[in-house]
N, C-alpha and C positions, 0 to 999 in steps of 0.2 A: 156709755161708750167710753173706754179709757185703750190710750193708748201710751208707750212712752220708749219708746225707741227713736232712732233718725229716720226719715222717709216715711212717719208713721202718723198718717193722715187719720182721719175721723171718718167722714163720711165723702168717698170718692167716686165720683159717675164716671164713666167714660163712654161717649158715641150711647146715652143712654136718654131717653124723651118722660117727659110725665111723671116728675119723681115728687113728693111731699116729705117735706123732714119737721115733723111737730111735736115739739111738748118732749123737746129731750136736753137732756145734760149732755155735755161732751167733753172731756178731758183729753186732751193729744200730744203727742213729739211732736208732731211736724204739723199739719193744716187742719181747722177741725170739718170744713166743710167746700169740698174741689167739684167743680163740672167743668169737664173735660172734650177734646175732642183729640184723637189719638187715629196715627195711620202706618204703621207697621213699620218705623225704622229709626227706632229707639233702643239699642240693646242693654242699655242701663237699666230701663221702665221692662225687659223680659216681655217685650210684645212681640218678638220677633214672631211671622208667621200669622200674625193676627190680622185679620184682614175685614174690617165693618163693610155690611151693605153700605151705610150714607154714614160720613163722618158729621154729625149733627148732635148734638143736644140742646135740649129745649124743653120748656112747661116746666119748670122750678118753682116751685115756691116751700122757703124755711122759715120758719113762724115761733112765736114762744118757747126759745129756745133758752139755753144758759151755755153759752162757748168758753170754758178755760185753756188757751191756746200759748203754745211754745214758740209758736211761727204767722200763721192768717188763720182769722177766724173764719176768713171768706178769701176765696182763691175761685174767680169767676174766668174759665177759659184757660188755655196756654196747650203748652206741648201739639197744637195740630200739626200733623207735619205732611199734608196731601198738598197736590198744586193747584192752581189758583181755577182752574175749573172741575168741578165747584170747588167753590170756596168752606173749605170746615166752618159751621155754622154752630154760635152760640144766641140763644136768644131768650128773651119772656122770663127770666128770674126774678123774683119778689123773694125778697129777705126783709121780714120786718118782724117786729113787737120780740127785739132779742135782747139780752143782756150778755153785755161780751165783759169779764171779768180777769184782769191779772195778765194781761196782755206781755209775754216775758221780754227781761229786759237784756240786752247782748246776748243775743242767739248762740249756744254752742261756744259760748266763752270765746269769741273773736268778733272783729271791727266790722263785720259783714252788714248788721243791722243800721251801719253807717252810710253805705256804698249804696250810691242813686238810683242802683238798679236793682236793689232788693227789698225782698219784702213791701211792706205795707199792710194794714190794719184792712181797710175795706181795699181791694184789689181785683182792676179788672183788665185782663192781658189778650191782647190777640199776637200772637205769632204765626209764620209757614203762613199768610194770608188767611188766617183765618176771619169772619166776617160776626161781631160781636155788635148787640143790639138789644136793646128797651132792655136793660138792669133795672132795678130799682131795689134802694136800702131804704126803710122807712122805720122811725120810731124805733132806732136803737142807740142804749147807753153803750160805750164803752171806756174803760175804767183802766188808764195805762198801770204798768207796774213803774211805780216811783224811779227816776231815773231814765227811764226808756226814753231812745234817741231816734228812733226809728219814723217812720211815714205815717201819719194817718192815713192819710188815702192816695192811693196810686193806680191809675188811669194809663196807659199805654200800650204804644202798638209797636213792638221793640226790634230792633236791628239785629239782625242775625249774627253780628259778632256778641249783640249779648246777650246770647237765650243760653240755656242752662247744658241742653246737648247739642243735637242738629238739626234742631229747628232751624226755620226759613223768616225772612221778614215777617212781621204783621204785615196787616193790610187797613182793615178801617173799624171803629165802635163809636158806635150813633146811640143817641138816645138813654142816658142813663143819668139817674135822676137822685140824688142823697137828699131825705126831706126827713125834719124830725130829729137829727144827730147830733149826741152830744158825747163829748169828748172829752172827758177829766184825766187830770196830773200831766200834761203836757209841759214838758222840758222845753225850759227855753234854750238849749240847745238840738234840739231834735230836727232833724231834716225837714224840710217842707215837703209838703203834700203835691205829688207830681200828676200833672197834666203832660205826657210827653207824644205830640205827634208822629206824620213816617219823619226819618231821620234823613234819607236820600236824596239827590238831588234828580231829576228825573222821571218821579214818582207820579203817578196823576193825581188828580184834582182831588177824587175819590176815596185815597188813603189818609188817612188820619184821624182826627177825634171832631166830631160833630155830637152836637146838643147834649150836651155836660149840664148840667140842673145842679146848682146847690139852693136847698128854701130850709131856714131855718137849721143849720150846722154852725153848732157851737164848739169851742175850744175851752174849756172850764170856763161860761158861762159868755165868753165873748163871741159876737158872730164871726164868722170865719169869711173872710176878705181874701181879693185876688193878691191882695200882699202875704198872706200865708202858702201860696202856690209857684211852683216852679214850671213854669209852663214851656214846652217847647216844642218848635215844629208848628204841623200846621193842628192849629183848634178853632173850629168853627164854632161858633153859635153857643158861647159860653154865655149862662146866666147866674147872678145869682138873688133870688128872689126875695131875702128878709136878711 
């Protein structure tokens, strides 16, 4: 799969259940692998009009893969833009036994790959309330491109002044677990790896980030520590296990 234009993703689900992506190459402009949840009032995205029975995706699993990526290798969630009953549902993805290679360095030639609220290596996003649940990355290398200043990983349920179009707040993502991750050519000036809870004051008990799992993520060969992470908002039930 090659892709190489802007917006020019790899493999994109939207409001799609039960998908296997195995034993592929993927070369991309933009994200090499997105599950999505999508609700008709995006005219950027050309949804206009598109109307799913149940905004949901769910049963993921991407496996022995090779990801050469311009943007995210993994881009877990975002864009839902339904209200909060129900709540667009992402859940049950397994991404493991991948090698993510050449991870590009200053996105599109500007400082965006700097800005807290972009991108990220492994990425997983709830916006518009959406309700995001049991991730799991296991048993994957990834191989920055020399230089890169960007996020390893980015966890967030993000505030609707900073979602991309007209998205709504997140709401909450429980249960996600990185085991087995190793992480070479990391810059030591590169962003820390963001844990960002809800941002509002107001909010209930029920937004935010609960049961975060790191067991065995390394940074070129060091464990990766709550001092490599920017944490904000409310996180519950952060572990991390070696």
């Amino acid at each position: 799969n090659f892709t190489y234009t802007a917006n020019a993703d790899g493999i994109n689900c939207v409001n799609a259940s039960n998908v296997l992506v195995d034993d592929c190459y993927l070369r991309n402009g933009d994200d090499n692998v997105c599950m999505y949840t999508s609700y008709d009032s995006i005219p950027t995205l050309n949804d206009i009009g598109y109307a799913p029975h149940a905004p949901i995706s769910e049963n993921y699993e991407v496996k022995d893969c090779v990801l050469w990526v311009n943007c995210r290798p993994f881009q877990i969630s975002g864009h839902g833009t339904r209200a909060t009953n129900p709540h667009n549902r992402v859940a049950h993805v397994h991404a493991h036994d991948c090698e993510v290679i050449d991870v590009a360095f200053n996105v599109f030639g500007n400082t965006r790959e700097h800005d807290e609220f972009w991108s990220g290596v492994l990425r997983v996003l709830s916006q518009s309330e959406a309700y995001v649940s049991d991730i799991r990355f296991e048993r994957i290398n990834i191989e920055l491109t020399k230089g890169y200043t960007g996020k390893p990983i980015h966890v967030e349920t993000r505030d609707s002044k900073k979602c991309s179009y007209t998205e709504g707040h997140g709401y909450r993502i429980e249960n996600v677990l990185f085991k087995d991750i190793a992480i070479l050519n990391v810059n030591s000036k590169a962003v820390p790896s963001f844990l960002i809870g809800a941002h509002d004051e107001g909010r209930g008990a029920d937004y935010g980030l609960a049961g975060i799992v790191f067991d065995n993520v390394t940074l070129d060969g060091r464990a990766l520590t709550r001092g490599d992470l920017e944490i904000r908002g409310r996180v519950d039930g952060l572990q991390f296990l070696k």
